[in-house]
C-alpha positions as CSV (number, residue, x, y, z in Angstrom):
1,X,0.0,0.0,0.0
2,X,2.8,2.2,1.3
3,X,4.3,1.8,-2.5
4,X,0.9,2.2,-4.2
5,X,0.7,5.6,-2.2
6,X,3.8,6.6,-4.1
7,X,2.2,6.5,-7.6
8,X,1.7,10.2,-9.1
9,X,-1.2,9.2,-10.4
10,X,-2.9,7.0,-7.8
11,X,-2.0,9.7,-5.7
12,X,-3.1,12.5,-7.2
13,X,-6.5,10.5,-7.5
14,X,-6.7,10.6,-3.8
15,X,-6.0,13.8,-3.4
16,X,-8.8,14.8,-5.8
17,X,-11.2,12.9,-3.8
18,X,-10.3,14.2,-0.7
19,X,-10.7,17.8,-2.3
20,X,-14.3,16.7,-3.4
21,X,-15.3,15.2,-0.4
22,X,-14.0,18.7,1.5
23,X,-15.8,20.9,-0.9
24,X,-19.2,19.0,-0.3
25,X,-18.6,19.2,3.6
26,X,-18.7,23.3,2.4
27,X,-21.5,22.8,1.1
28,X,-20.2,22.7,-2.4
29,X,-21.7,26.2,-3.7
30,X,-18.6,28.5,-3.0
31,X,-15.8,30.1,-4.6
32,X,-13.3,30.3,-2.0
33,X,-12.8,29.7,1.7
34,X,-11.3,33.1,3.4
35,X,-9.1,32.2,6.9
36,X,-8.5,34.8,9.3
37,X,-8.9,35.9,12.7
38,X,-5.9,33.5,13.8
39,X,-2.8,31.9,12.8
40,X,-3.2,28.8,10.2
41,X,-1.8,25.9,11.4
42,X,1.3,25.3,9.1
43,X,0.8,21.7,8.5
44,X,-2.7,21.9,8.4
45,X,-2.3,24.3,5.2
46,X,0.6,22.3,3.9
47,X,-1.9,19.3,3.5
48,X,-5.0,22.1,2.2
49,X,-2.8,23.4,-0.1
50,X,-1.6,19.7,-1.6
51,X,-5.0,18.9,-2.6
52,X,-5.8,22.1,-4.2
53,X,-8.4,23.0,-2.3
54,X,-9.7,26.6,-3.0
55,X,-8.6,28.2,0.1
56,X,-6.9,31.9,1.1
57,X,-5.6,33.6,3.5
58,X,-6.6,37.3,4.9
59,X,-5.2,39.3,7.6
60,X,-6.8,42.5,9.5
61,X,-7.6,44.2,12.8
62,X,-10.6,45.7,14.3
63,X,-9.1,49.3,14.1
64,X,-9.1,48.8,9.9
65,X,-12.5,48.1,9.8
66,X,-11.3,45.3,9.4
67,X,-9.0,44.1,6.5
68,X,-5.7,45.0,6.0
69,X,-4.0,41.7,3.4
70,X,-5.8,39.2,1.3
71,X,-5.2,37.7,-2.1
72,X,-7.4,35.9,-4.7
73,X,-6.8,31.6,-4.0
74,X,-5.6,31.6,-8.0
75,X,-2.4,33.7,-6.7
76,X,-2.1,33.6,-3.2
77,X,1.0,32.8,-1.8
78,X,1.2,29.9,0.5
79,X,2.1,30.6,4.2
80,X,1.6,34.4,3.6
81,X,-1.5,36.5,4.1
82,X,-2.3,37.8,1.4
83,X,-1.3,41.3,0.0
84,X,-2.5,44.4,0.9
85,X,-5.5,45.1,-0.3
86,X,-6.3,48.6,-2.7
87,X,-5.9,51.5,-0.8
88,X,-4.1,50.2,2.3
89,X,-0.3,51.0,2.7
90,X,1.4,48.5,4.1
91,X,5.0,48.3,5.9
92,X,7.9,46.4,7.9
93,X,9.9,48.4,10.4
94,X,13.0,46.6,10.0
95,X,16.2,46.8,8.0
96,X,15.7,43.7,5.8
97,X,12.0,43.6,5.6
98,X,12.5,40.6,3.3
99,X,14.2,38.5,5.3
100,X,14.5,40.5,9.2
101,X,10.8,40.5,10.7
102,X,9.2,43.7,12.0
103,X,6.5,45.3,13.1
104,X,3.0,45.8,10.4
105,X,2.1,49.1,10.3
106,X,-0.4,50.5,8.1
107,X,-2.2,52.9,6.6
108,X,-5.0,53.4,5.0
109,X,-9.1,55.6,4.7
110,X,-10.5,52.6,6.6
111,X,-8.0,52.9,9.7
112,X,-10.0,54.0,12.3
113,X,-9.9,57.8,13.8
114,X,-8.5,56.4,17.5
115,X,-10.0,55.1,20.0
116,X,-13.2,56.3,22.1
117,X,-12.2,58.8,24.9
118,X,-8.2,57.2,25.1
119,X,-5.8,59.6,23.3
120,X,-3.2,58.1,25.7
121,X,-3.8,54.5,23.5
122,X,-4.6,56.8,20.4
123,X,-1.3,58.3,20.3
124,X,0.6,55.1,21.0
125,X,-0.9,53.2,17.9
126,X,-1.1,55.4,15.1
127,X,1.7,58.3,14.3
128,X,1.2,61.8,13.3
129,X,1.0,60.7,9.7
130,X,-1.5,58.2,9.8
131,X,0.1,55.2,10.3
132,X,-1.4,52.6,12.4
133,X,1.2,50.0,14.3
134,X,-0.6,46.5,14.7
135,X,1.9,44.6,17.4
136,X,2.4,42.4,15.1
137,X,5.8,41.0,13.3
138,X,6.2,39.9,9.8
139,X,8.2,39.8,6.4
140,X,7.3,40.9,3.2
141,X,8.8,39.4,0.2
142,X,9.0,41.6,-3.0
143,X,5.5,40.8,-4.4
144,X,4.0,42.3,-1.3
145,X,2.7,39.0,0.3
146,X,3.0,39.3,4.1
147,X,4.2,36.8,6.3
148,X,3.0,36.9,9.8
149,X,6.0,35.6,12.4
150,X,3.7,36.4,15.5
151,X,3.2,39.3,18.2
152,X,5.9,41.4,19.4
153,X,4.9,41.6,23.1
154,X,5.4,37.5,23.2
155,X,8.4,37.7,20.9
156,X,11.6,36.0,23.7
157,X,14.9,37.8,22.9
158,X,17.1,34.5,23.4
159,X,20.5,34.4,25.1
160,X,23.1,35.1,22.6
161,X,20.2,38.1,21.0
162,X,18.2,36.2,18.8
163,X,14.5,37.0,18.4
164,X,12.7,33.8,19.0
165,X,8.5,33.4,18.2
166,X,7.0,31.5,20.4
167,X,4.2,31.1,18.3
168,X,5.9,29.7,15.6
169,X,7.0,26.8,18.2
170,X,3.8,26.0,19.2
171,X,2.6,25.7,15.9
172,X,5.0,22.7,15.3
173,X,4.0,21.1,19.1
174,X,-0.3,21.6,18.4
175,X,0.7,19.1,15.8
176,X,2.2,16.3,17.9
177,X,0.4,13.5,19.6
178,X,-1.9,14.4,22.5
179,X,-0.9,17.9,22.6
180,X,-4.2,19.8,22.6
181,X,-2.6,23.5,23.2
182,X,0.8,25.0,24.6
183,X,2.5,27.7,25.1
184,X,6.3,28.4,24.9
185,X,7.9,30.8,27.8
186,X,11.5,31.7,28.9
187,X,12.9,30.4,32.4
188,X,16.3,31.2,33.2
189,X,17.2,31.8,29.7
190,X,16.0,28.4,28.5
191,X,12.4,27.6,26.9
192,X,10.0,25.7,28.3
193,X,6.6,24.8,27.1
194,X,3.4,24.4,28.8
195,X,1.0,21.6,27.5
196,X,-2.5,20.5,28.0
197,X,-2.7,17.8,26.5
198,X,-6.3,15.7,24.9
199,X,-6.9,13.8,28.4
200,X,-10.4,12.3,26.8
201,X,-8.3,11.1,24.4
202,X,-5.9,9.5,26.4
203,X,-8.3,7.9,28.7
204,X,-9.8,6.5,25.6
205,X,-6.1,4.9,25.0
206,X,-6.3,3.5,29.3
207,X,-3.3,5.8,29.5
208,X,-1.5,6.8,33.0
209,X,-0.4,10.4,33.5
210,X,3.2,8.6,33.6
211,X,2.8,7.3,30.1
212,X,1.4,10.9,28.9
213,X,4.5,12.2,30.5
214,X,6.6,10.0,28.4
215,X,4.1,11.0,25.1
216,X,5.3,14.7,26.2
217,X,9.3,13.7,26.5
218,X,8.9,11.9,22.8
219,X,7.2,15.1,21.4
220,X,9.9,17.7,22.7
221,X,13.0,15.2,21.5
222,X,10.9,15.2,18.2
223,X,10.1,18.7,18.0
224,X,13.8,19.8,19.3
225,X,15.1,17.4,16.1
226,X,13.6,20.2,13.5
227,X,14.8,23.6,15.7
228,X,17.8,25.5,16.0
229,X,19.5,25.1,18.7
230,X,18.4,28.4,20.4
231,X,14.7,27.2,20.1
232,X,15.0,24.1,21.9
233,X,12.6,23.0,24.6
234,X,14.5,22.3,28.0
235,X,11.5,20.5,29.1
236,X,7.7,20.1,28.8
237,X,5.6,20.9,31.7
238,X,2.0,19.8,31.8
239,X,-1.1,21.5,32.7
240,X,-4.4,19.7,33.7
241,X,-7.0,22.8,32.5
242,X,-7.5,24.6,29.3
243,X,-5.3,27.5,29.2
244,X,-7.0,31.3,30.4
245,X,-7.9,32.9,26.7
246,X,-9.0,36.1,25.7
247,X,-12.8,37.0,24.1
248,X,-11.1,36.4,20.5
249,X,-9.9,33.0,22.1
250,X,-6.1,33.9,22.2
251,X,-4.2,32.4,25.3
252,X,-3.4,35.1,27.9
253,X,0.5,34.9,28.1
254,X,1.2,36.8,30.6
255,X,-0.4,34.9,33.2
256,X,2.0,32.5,32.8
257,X,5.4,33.7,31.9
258,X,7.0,34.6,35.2
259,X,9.2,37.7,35.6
C-alpha cells in the first residue's frame, strides 16, 4: 500500500477525492474559503494546499475596519496572508524587511480615527501621519505578500540576541500526539513549554499520567530534532486545565510567563 501511495497518479487521485469530499462538507456552492482571525496551522495548510483545495488567506484588525491583506486563491501565496489590499499602505519596520521581521504598520481611509475617549492609547498606535502600528511582526517578500512571524509583546529575545517566536514553536508542538494546546515561555534563559494535552483522548487509550508524560518527552525530543538550537525545549511541563484565553480566544501569556 505504502508503494501504491507513491504513484503520481494514484496519488493524485486521492488527493482529488479528498478535495471533493472537503468541498461537499462546504457545502459545495462556494468560490473560496477566506481564513483569518488566527494563525493557520502550518501543516494543516501544507496538507489544504496539496490537494488544491480553493482556500486563502486574509489578515486585519478591528481598528481597519477590518481588513488589511488578502489575495485571490488563484495567486495567493502559500504561508503568507495575502497582500494588501487597494488602498491600504502596508510596511515592515525593519532593515531587511524581506528576510528580518518587524512590526506591520499600516495605513490606510479605513484605519479607524482612534480610539473612544483614550488619546493616551490613540497616540501610542497610530503616528502623526497616519500610520497605524498592529503589534504584530512579519516579512514581506518583493511581491507584497505578508508573512506573519507572530506578536511582538510574546516575541523572547534569546540568550546570545536572537528573536525567537513563540508562536511559531507552538505551531509545530499543536501538531504532535496528545498535545491539545501550549505555550512556549523563557525560564532562566532556557524555553519551556506548557501543554494541555487531549486527556479524553488518552483515557480513551487507558493511559497513565506517567505514560502521557513519556508521550510529552517523545514530542519535545521530536520537535527539538527540527529547531535551531536556540529554540529548543529544555523540558515540557504539563497543565491539567485549558489555558485562560481572551474574548477572541487567544491564550493570555502573561499569566503564565513569570518575571
Amino acid at each position: 500500500m505504502k508503494f501504491l501511495l507513491k504513484v503520481p497518479i494514484l496519488n493524485d487521485q486521492i488527493k482529488k477525492k479528498v478535495c471533493e469530499e472537503m468541498i461537499k462538507g462546504f457545502g459545495g456552492n462556494f468560490y473560496e474559503v477566506i481564513l483569518g482571525g488566527a494563525p493557520f496551522n502550518q501543516e494543516v495548510e501544507r496538507f489544504v494546499s496539496s490537494i488544491h483545495f480553493p482556500y486563502t488567506v486574509g489578515y486585519g484588525a478591528t481598528e481597519c475596519g477590518p481588513i488589511i491583506a488578502y489575495d485571490d486563491k488563484t495567486t495567493f501565496a502559500p504561508g503568507s496572508c495575502g497582500k494588501p489590499v487597494p488602498n491600504m499602505e502596508v510596511k515592515i519596520l525593519s532593515s531587511d524587511p524581506e528576510h528580518i521581521p518587524g512590526e506591520i504598520i499600516c495605513r490606510g481611509p479605513n484605519v479607524m480615527l482612534g480610539y473612544y475617549k483614550n488619546e493616551k492609547l490613540t497616540e501610542e498606535t497610530i503616528d502623526k501621519d497616519g500610520w497605524m502600528y498592529t503589534g504584530d511582526l512579519g516579512i514581506m517578500d518583493k511581491d507584497g505578500n505578508i508573512f506573519i512571524k507572530g506578536r511582538s509583546k510574546s516575541m523572547i529575545l534569546g540568550p546570545s540576541g536572537q528573536n525567537i517566536y513563540p508562536e511559531e514553536i507552538e505551531d509545530h508542538l499543536n501538531n504532535m500526539p496528545l498535545v491539545n494546546e501550549s505555550v512556549v515561555i523563557s525560564e532562566s534563559d532556557k524555553l519551556v513549554a506548557l501543554v494541555y494535552p487531549d486527556f479524553d483522548e488518552a483515557m480513551k487509550s487507558g493511559m497513565t499520567d506517567e505514560q502521557i508524560a513519556e508521550v510529552m518527552e517523545q514530542n519535545r525530543q521530536e520537535l527539538n530534532n527540527i529547531l535551531p538550537a536556540y529554540e529548543k525545549i529544555s523540558q515540557i511541563r504539563i497543565y491539567h486545565e485549558e489555558f485562560e484565553k481572551t474574548p477572541k480566544k487567544s491564550i493570555k501569556r502573561f499569566l503564565y510567563q513569570k518575571e
